[in-house]
C-alpha positions in Angstrom: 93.1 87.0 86.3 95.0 84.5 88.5 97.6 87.0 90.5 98.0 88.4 92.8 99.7 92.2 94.5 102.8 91.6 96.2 103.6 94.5 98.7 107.4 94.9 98.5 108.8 97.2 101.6 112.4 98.1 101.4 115.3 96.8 103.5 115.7 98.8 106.9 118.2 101.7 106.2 117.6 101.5 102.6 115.7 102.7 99.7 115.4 99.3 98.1 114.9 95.9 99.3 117.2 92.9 99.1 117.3 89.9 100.3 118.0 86.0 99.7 115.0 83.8 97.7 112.6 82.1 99.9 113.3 79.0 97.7 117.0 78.6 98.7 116.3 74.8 100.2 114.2 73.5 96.7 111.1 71.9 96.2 109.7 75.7 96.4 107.2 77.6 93.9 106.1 81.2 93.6 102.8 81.3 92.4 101.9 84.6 89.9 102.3 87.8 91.6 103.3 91.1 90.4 104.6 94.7 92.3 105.3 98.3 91.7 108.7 98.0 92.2 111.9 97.1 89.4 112.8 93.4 90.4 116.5 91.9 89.8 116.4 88.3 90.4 120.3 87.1 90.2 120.9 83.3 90.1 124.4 82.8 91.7 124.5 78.8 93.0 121.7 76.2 91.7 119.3 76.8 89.2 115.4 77.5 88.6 113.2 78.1 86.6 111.6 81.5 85.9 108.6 82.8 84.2 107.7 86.1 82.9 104.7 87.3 81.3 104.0 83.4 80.4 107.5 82.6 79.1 109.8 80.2 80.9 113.1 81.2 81.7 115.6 78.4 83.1 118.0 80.0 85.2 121.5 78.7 86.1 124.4 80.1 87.9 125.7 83.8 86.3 122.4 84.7 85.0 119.9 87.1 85.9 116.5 88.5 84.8 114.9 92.4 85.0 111.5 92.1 86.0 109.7 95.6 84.8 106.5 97.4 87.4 103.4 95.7 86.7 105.2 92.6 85.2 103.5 89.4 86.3 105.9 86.3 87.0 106.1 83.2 89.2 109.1 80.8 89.9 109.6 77.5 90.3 112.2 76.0 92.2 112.7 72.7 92.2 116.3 72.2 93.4 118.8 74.2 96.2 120.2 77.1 94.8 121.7 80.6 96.2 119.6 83.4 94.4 119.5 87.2 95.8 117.1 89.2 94.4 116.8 92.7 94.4 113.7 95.1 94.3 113.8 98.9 93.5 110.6 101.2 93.9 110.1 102.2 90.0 109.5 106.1 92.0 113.9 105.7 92.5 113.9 106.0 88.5 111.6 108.7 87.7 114.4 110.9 86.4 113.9 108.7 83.7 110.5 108.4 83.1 108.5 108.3 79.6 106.0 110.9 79.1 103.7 108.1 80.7 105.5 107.6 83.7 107.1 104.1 82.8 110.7 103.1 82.2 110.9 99.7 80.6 114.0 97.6 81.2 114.9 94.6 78.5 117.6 91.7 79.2 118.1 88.6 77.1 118.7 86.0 79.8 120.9 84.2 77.1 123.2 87.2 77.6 125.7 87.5 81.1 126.7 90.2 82.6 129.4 89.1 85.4 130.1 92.5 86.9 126.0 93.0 87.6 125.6 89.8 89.1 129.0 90.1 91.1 128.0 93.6 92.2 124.6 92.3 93.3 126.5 89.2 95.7 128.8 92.5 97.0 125.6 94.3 98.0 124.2 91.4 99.6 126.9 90.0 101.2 127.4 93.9 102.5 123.8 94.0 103.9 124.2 91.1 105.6 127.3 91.2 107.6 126.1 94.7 108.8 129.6 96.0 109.6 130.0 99.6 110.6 129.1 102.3 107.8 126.7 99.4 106.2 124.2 101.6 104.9 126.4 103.8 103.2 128.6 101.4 101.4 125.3 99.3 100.1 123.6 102.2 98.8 127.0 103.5 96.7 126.7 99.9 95.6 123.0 100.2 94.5 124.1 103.5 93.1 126.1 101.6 90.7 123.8 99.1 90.1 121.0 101.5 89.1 123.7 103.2 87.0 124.1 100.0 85.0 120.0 99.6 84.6 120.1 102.9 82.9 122.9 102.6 80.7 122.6 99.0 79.6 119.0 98.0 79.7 117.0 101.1 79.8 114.7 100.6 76.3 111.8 102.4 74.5 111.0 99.4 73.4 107.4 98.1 74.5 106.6 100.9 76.2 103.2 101.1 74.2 102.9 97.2 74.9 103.3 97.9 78.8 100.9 101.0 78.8 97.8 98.6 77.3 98.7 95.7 79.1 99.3 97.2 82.8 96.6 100.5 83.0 94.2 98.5 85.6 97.5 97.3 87.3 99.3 101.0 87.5 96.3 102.3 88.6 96.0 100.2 91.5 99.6 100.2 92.7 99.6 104.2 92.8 97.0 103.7 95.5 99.2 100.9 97.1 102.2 103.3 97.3 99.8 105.8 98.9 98.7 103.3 101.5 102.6 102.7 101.9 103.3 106.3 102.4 100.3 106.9 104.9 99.9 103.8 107.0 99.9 105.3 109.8 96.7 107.3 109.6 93.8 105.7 109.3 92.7 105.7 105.7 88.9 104.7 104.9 88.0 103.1 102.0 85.6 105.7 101.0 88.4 108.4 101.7 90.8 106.7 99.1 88.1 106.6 97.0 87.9 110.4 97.0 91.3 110.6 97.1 91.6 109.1 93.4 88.3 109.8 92.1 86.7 106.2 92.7 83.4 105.2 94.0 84.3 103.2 97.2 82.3 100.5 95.5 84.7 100.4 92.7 88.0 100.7 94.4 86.5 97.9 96.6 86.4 95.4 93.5 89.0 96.9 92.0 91.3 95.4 94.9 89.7 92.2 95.5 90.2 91.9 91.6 93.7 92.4 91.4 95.5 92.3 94.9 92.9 89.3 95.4 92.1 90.6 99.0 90.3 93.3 100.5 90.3 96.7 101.0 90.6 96.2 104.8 92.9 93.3 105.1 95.3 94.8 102.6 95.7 98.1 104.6 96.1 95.4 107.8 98.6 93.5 106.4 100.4 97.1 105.1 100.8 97.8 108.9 102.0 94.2 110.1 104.6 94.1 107.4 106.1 97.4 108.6 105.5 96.0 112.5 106.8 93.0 111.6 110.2 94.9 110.4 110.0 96.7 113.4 109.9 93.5 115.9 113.4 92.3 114.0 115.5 95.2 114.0 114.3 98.5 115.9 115.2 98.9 119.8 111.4 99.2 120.7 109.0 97.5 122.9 105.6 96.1 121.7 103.5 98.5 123.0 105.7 101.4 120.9 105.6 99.1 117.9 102.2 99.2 117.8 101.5 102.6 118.2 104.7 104.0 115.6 102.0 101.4 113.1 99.1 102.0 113.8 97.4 99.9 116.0 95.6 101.5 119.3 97.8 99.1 122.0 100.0 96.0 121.9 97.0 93.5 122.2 95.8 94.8 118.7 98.7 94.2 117.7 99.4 90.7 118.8 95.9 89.2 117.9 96.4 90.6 114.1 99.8 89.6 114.1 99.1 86.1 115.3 96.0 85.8 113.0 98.4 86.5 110.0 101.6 84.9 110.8 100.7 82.2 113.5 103.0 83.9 116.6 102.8 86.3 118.6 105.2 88.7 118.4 106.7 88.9 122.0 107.2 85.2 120.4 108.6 86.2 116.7 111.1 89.1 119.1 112.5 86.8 121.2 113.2 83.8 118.4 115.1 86.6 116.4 117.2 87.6 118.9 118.2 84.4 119.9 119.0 83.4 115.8 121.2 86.9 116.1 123.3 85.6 119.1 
């Protein structure tokens, strides 16, 4: 299988994550990935092209495709466009979960929907400008956006399709979401494997199988994302950082940080900073 586990961890201050495409500039792909989390990708400027579950979707200004848990896609995009997308832990839905805990979202990208994408530029453009009260008007935003989800695209339809097709995938995303939710501690590979009733052997391939990394490096690289986060927007020095993630000092920090992302983050802090003046 040639994909990949995306970690998706939610915008500071919010239960979902949003934020612009990577590929903003062009001559950008995505190569196949999939996460647990509800994707929106909304195509406001430019165009690209998408593809879902092996079918190509061209994407042009107004339109927008739902991109269910488990779902594997890539992008491809070719040309400078202004795209936000928008990714919701499936866990903010499970008020309207199947009896096999899924919900299944359907859109055809031939249709529009002009008050979803506009709503989605309002929430971005909210989340960036970071006036006073931020939080509160993006999430009655997202309120309304996940309103919209439920009432217009919400289907029973290939439930039983997603189910056969995503069991190894679900399986292995619960445990992500536990790694998310306990990164702090220090999980073993052969305690997560008791955890979920595993062998640590088999949770071992079953991650270098289908996050295409290992046990070890993934729970590393769960703990730099959220330091990472950290270093851009929390009032905190390095040595704090570290320890609020999970690291025994600031040097631990800084040689895992630098291995993974080619800076040091006393480096990464201070470019950000100066970028926010």
């Amino acid at each position: 299988m040639d994909y990949a586990h995306e970690m998706v961890i939610p915008s500071e201050h919010l239960p979902f994550k949003i934020f612009q495409f990577e590929g903003k500039d062009g001559n950008y792909s995505r190569d196949r990935h999939w996460h647990r989390s509800v994707e929106i990708f909304a195509v406001l400027k430019g165009k690209l092209d998408f593809y879902l579950n092996d079918s190509r979707y061209r994407m042009t200004a107004g339109k927008f495709i739902i991109v269910n848990s488990n779902e594997v896609h890539s992008i491809w995009s070719p040309k400078p466009n202004f795209t936000v997308v928008v990714q919701i832990p499936q866990k903010l839905f499970e008020n309207y979960y199947t009896d096999e805990n899924f919900i299944w979202f359907s859109h055809d990208e031939r249709e529009e929907d002009p008050e979803l994408t506009s709503l989605i530029g309002e929430m971005y453009a909210v989340y960036e400008e970071k006036e006073m009260g931020y939080e509160l008007r993006a999430q009655s935003l997202f309120y309304r956006l996940q309103y919209e989800l439920v009432t217009k695209y919400r289907t029973a339809d290939g439930q039983s399709q997603l189910v056969k097709r995503s069991r190894n995938l679900d399986r292995l995303s619960m445990i992500t979401s536990y790694i998310r939710d306990n990164y702090r501690e220090e999980i073993s590979l052969e305690s997560l494997a008791r955890i979920f009733g595993y062998s640590p052997v088999y949770l071992s391939r079953m991650f270098r199988k289908y996050a295409k990394i290992n046990y070890r490096d993934y729970f590393q690289n769960v703990r730099l994302e959220y330091a990472r986060e950290e270093l851009l927007h929390a009032d905190k020095t390095i040595s704090q950082i570290a320890l609020d993630n999970g690291f025994p000092n600031s040097k631990a920090l800084a040689n895992n940080f630098r291995k993974k992302y080619g800076i040091l983050p006393s480096e990464f802090q201070r470019q950000n900073k100066r970028l926010k003046k």
